[in-house]
Residue, then its C-alpha position, 0 to 999 in steps of 0.5 A: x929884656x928891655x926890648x920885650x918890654x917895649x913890645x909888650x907896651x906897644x901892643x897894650x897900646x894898640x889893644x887899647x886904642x882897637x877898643x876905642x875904635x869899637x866904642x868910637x865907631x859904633x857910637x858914630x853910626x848910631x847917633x843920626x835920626x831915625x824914623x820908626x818903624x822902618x817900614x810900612x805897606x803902601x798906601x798904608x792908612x791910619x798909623x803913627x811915625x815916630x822920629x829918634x833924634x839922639x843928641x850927639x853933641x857933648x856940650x850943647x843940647x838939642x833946642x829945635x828939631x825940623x822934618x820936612x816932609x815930601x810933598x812929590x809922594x806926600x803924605x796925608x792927614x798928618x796929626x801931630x802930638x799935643x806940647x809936652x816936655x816942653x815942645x810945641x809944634x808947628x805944621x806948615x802946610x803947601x799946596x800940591x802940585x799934583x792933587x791926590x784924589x782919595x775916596x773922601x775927595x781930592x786933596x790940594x794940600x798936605x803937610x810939607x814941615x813939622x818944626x818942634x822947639x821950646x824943649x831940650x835933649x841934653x848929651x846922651x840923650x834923646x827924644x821921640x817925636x810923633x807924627x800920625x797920618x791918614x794916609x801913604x803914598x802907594x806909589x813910591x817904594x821909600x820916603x826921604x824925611x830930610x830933617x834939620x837939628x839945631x843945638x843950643x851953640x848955634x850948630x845946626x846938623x843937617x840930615x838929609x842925604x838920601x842913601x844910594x842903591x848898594x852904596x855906603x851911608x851917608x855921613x849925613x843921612x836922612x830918616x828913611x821909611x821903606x815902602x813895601x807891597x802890600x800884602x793879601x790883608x791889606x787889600x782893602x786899605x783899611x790898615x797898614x803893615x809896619x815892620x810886624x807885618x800886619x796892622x798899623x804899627x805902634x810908635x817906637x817904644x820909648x826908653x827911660x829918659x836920660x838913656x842913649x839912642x841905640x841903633x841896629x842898622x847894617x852900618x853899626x854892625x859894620x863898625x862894631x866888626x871892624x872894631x872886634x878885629x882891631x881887638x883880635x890883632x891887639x891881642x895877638x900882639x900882646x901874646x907875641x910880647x908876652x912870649x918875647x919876654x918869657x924867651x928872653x928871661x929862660x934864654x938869661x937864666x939858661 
């Protein structure tokens, strides 16, 4: 009796710690930023990134964002969002090694750093950040935004890990913006394609304030899988403890 007992215990405790693997893994593969939407055609013009930065620290709050902007591809006419919730911004601009002629004129500088300060994202929150631009690059298939975040103990996160062809993520990865073809009705470049497929996409929808980030990348799903089955051996074991015990107790009443 004694030892069907023990067994039942153990696989309660293994059950439980499968279901914080769940909560733990997806909460990890959720929490770095990101750039919305996810994509856009090349040579896309007149549209609006918007970048997530959710706070995953328990005890500090995120005091400073900063995105660096390639200046390789760069891209053009970048606007930013008037102070609000306490952050201001500052552009910093670079002259461009390889001017970018466009139908108004050639280009020698663009914006090579947004940094964003004076407001907080406390623990489980986050905040959206906009960027408007004029113009995409057309000749690359993806954009790096390697961005810094620093928290109010001094810690700074630094996201930008570029992601590799058919590699895992990074621990730390940058935001990414693919770049896809242009498609029939963008031929005249007057609009670009976000992930809806036509038009110049809308900024990220904005949750109610105080909510977490959530993210629906391949490596959340990914955790939560591994998760799921660190339940199912959890309740399998349970079930063998179960009819270890009931065996025992027919076996001493028999």
């Amino acid at each position: 009796m004694s030892l069907a007992r023990t067994a039942l215990r153990r696989a309660g405790a293994v059950t439980a710690l499968a279901a914080a693997g769940v909560l733990a893994a997806a909460g990890a593969a959720s929490a770095h930023v990101t750039v919305h939407p996810e994509n856009y055609a090349k040579g896309a013009t007149d549209g609006v990134l918007t970048f997530r930065v959710p706070n995953e620290e328990d005890t500090a709050r995120t005091t400073k964002v900063q995105v660096f902007l390639p200046t390789d591809h760069p891209v053009l006419g970048v606007l930013v969002s008037p102070p609000r919730d306490g952050w201001t911004a500052k552009v910093t601009s670079t002259k461009l090694k390889t001017p970018v002629k466009t139908d108004d004129g050639t280009i020698t500088d663009a914006v090579s750093e947004i940094t964003w300060t004076g407001g907080k994202i406390g623990p489980g929150q986050y905040e959206d950040f906009d960027v408007a631009f004029g113009q995409l690059p057309d000749t690359d298939d993806q954009l790096v935004f390697k961005t810094l975040q620093t928290y109010s103990d001094g810690k700074t996160v630094r996201w930008i890990e570029a992601p590799q062809p058919g590699g895992d993520e990074p621990e730390n990865p940058a935001p990414v913006l693919k770049l896809t073809a242009k498609t029939a009705g963008d031929a005249g470049g007057e609009s670009g394609t976000g992930a809806a497929g036509s038009g110049a996409s809308e900024p990220a929808s904005k949750a109610p304030a105080g909510s977490a980030s959530a993210s629906s990348d391949g490596s959340d799903s990914t955790a939560r899988g591994l998760g799921i089955a660190g339940l199912v051996v959890g309740v399998l074991g349970l079930a063998a403890a179960a009819f270890a015990l009931l065996r025992g107790r027919s076996g001493k009443a028999s």
